[in-house]
C-alpha positions, -999 to +999 in steps of 0.1 A: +049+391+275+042+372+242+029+337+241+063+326+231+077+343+259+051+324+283+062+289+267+104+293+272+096+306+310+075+275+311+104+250+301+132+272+322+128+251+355+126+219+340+157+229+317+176+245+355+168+211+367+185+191+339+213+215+341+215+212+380+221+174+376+242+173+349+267+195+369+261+175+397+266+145+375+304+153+357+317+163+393+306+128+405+325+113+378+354+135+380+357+116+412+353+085+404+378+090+379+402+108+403+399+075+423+408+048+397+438+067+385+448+070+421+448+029+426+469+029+394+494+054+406+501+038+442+496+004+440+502-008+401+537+007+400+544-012+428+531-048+414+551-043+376+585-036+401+582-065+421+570-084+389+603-076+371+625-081+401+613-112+403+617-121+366+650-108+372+661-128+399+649-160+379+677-147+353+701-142+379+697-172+396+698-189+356+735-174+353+746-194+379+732-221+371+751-218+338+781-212+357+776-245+376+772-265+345+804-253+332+795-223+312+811-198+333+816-170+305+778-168+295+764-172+328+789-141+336+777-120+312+740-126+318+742-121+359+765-085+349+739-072+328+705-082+353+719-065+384+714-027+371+680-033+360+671-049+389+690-024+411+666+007+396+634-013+401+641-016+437+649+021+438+614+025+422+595+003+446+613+023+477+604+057+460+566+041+459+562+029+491+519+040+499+502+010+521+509+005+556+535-024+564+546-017+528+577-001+541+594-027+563+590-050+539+606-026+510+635-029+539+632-067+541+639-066+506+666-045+502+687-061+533+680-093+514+691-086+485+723-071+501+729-102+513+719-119+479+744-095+463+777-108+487+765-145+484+769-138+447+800-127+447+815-153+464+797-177+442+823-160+415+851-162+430+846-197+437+874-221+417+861-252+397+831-261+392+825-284+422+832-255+445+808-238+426+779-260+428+788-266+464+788-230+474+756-222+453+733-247+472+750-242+503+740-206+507+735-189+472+702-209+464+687-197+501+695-161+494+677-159+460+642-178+477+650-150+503+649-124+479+621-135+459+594-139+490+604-104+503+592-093+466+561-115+465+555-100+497+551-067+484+538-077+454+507-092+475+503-065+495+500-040+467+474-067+446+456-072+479+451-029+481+443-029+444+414-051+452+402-032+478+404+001+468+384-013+433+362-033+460+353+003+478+354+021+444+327-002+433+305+002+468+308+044+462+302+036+424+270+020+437+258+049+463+268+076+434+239+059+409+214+054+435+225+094+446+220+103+409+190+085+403+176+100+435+182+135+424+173+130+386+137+115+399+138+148+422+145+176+399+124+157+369+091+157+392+103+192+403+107+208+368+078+190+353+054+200+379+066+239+377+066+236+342+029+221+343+016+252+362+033+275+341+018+261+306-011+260+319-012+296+333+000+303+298-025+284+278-053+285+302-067+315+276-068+284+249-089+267+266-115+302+267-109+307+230-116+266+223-152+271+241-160+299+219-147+284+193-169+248+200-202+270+208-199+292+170-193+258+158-228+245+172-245+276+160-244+300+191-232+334+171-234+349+202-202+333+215-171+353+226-140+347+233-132+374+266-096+368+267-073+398+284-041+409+282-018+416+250-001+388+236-008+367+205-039+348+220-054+377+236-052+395+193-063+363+183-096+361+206-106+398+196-102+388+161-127+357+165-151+380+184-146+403+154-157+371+131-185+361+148-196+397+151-197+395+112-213+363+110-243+371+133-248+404+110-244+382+076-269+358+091-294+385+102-289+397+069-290+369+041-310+341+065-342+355+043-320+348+006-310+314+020-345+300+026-359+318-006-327+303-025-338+270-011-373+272-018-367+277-054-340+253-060-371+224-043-394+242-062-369+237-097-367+198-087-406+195-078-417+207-110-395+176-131-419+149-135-395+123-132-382+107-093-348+127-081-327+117-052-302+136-043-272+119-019-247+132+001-207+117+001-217+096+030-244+082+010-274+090+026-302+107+009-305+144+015-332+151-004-358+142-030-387+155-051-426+151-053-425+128-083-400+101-060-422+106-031-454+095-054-436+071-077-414+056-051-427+064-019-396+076-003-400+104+025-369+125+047-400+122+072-404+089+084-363+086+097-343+054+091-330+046+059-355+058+037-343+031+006-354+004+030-391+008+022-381+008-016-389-023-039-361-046-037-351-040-078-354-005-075-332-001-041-306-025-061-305+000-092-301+031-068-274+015-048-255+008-082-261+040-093-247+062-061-220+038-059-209+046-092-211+085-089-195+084-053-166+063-061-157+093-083-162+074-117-181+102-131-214+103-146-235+073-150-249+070-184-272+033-189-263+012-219-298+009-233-336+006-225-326-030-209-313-013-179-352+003-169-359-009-141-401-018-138-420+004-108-452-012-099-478+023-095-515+018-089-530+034-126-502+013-144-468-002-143-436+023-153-400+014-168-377+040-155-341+043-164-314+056-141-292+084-146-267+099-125-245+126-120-221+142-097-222+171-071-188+185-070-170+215-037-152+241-047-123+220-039-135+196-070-138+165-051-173+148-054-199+158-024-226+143-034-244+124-066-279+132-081-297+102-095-327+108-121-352+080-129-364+088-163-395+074-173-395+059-206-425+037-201-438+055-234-401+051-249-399+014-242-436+003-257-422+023-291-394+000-290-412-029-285-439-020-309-407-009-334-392-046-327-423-063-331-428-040-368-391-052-380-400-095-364-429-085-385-420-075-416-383-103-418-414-129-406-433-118-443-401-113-466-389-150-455-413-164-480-410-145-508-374-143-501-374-181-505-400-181-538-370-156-551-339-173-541-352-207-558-369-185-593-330-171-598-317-204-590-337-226-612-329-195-641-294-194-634-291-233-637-308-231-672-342-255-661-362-229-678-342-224-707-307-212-716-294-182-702-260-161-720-233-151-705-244-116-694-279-133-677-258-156-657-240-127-642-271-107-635-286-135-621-254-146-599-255-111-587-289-114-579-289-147-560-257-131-541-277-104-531-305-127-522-282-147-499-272-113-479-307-099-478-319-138-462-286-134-438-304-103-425-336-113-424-328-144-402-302-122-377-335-098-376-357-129-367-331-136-339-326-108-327-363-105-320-363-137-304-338-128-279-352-095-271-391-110-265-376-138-240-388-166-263-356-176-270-347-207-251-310-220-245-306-256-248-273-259-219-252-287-220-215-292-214-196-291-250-158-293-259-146-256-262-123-269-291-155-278-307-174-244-303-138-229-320-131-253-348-172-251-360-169-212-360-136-213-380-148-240-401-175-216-419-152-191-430-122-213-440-131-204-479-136-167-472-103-166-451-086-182-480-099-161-503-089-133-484-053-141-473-060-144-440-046-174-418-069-186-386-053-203-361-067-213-326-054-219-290-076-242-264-061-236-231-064-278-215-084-259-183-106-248-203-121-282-221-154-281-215-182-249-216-217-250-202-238-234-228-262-241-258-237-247-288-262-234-315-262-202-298-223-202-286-211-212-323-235-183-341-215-155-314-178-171-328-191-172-361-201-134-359-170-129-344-144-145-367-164-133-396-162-097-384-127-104-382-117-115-413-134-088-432-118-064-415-081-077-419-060-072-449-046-101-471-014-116-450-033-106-414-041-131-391-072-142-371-066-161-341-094-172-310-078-181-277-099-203-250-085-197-213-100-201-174-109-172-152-116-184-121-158-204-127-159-188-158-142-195-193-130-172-215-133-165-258-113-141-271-106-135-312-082-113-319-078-100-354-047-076-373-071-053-389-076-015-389-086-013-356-117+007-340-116+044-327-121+045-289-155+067-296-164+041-321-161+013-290-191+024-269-218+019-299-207-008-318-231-027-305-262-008-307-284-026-338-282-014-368-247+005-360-219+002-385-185+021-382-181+048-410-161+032-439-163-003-427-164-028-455-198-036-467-216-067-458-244-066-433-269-051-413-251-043-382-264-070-362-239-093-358-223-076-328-253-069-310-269-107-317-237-122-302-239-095-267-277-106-263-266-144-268-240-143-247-260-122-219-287-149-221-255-171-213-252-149-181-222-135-194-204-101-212-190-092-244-160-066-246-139-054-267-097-039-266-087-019-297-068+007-307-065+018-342-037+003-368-035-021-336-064-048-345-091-057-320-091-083-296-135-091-291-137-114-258-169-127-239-175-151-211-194-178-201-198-206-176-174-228-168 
């Protein structure tokens, strides 16, 4: 029998159980049914006859009252047409007759109404209407109350059965649901606990398979499954034995390639001479080279979290790192040599700047991350030596620069004799030149300030409409001269800034001048002041050209100008104003998208 097969025979005495009980169930309430229409069909028949005959009467007994008070013609009529009527609901009511005593006083009622009948007539035949009055309390009026009691009589005994019958109707209602749930309870416990044993007959070769399954799982390849008979779990256990029969040969077989494989791919990652750590999703380390075990000190060895016994900056720099990669954000790429991260070693101290990347199933989610701590404690003292070279060399053009600047001056101005026409403009030329070539040289002195920590801010809180209107202030000409309108918008949360205005002004100075060079005549240049929570916010948004999104990310390296951006500088400006605001504990960004201007916001302190 199939495994299907096995399940439905499970169910069938549960299901022959519910059937059994839901026969049992509609004959019960056939009955009950059969019983209610009963006490409508003998008693309630009887109750709307006696009710009309005595409606009728009332009628009757009205016409003579009409008669009496001198309208003998309508209360003729109206008498005339109430005796038929009332004549066939008395032949209902003694064609009905079902409760004991019922039928003497059907009898009562019809010998009274006899009687009621020949007082009636008289009544008619009575001349004047004195005779009639006298007559009709004299012996009509006692007939009709005669009449009437016989038919509340009967009309009492039939309501009196109605609520007795309904009385034992409800008492048999009440035995037939505690019956029911009786037997329900019965054949539910019945059923289940047949149907229990037969499932787990049926699936007891599960549970064998399962065991097999759990010890393969733990690394027994010797595991089978010994399931017998024919049906779907019985082809389903040889095929599993079938599997693990090729997995204990594949084993045997490639175990050797596995451990060579992994020997080289620790010997490929022992021979780089920088620290690698490799992660898994989870986050903890799986693995790491010779150069992190020297440098770092980490070893699989020791247990515990191995990034415990890590120097504090270091474990901070790794964290950041596997976050990065494990929150699926791709590779993680530093920003510059200021992310290197120092490593204090016994011949000398090393800079070493992360890198990571992700591991990736076959699935393509991310498994893992690999982080690399290139050392570029050779790479950073060239920078610093290249640094101290260009602090250098802007430190020795400053005076000459100035001795220049004044020799062109006092020429141009005519102290040393008369210049023409054509000299003045060679000269003006000059001095112009000498103005941008002193620009660079002091952004280069500043620069190199920042970068060897001697720069020092001077913090104090300062009106943020007074940071905005100094910066616009400077280029007011130029924007003029340009076409270009500035406007400005101080948000009244946003008042007052902790920061060293020198410093703040020079970063919306660069910022609104890079602005209006790069928009057209008619543009705008506008800076915005808001509140973001502790800190407040600078942003200057300008209607140029825009910048290419693979333009964005180096912008701000020194020395970095966009191909075919308008002449004018060094490319320093940007990457003075990210250091000063940095030093501000801060960040610079910016949003652009080309033919849609760019919007350049930093933060600071509130």
């Amino acid at each position: 029998m199939t495994l299907r097969g096995r399940l439905l025979l499970a169910q069938a005495p549960l299901a022959l159980a519910l059937v059994l009980v839901g026969v049992a169930a509609v004959a019960t309430l056939a009955r009950l049914g059969r019983a209610g229409q009963d006490i409508l069909q003998d008693n309630y028949r009887s109750v709307l006859a006696m009710q009309r005959v005595t409606e009728l009467l009332g009628l009757m007994d009205s016409a003579a009252l009409f008669i009496i008070a001198g309208e003998r013609q309508r209360g003729w009529e109206q008498q005339a047409a109430q005796r038929p009527v009332l004549e066939a609901e008395l032949h209902i009511q003694e064609g009905n007759i079902t409760e004991p005593g019922e039928s003497d006083s059907t009898g009562r009622l019809s010998r009274a109404w006899g009687r009621y009948q020949q007082e009636y007539t008289t009544f008619l035949e009575q001349e004047g209407v004195e005779a009639g009055r006298a007559r009709y309390f004299a012996a009509l009026r006692p007939a009709y109350q005669e009449v009437k009691d016989a038919a509340s009589n009967i009309l009492n005994l039939n309501q009196d059965a109605m609520v007795r019958k309904s009385e034992s109707l409800r008492k048999q209602s009440q035995r037939v649901n505690t019956l029911m749930v009786t037997a329900v309870l019965a054949a539910f416990i019945a059923g289940l606990f047949a149907s229990t044993s037969l499932t787990h007959r049926a699936l007891r070769p599960v549970s064998v398979l399962s065991q097999a399954v759990r010890r393969l799982g733990q690394g027994d390849l010797e595991a089978r499954a010994v399931v017998a008979g024919t049906d779907e779990i019985a082809q389903l256990g040889r095929d599993f034995n079938a599997m693990a029969e090729h997995l204990q040969q594949y084993r045997q077989s490639s175990l050797g390639e596995l451990l060579q494989a992994q020997a080289a791919s620790q010997a490929a990652i022992d021979s780089l001479p920088d620290p690698v750590m490799v992660f898994g999703a989870g986050g903890a380390l799986l693995n790491v080279n010779r150069a992190a075990e020297g440098v770092l000190r980490l070893s699989l060895e020791t247990g515990g979290d191995a990034l415990a016994r890590v120097e504090p900056e270091v474990r901070d720099v790794l964290e950041r790192v596997r976050t990065h990669v494990l929150g699926g954000k791709g590779a993680y790429q530093p920003r510059g040599y200021e992310e290197a991260v120092r490593v204090t070693a016994p011949d000398a101290d090393r800079w070493l700047l992360p890198r990571g990347s992700p591991v990736y199933g076959e699935s393509g989610e991310v498994v893992g991350a690999t982080v690399i701590l290139q050392d570029v404690t050779r790479l950073r003292r060239f920078d610093e030596l290249k640094n101290d070279l260009v602090a250098t060399v802007a430190h020795e053009f400053r005076t000459p620069l100035t001795s220049l600047r004044m020799a062109i001056h006092l020429c141009a101005e005519g102290v040393v004799g008369p210049v023409t026409d054509k000299q003045a403009d060679l000269l003006t030329a000059a001095r112009e030149d000498c103005h941008r070539l002193q620009g660079i040289v002091d952004d280069l002195l500043d620069l190199s300030r920042i970068q060897s920590g001697r720069l020092v801010l001077d913090l104090r809180r300062v009106p943020a409409a007074e940071l905005v209107e100094g910066a616009l202030g400077v280029h007011w000409t130029a924007a003029e001269e340009r076409g270009v309108r500035l406007s400005q918008e101080v948000a009244p949360e946003a008042e007052e800034v902790t920061v060293d205005a020198e410093r703040m002004q020079l970063v919306l100075s660069n910022l609104v001048g890079n602005g209006i060079r790069h928009t057209p005549s008619g543009g705008e240049v506008s800076v915005r002041v808001s509140r973001e929570g502790a800190r407040v916010r600078f942003e200057v948004k300008d209607t140029g050209e825009g910048i290419a999104p693979s333009e964005q990310a180096r912008i701000f390296e020194k020395f970095y100008r966009v191909p075919g951006a308008p002449s004018g500088g060094a490319g320093l400006g940007l990457s003075i104003a990210q250091e000063g605001v940095q030093a501000h504990g801060g960040e610079l960004g910016v949003l652009s998208a080309e033919g849609q201007g760019s919007t350049f916001w930093f933060t600071v302190p509130g």
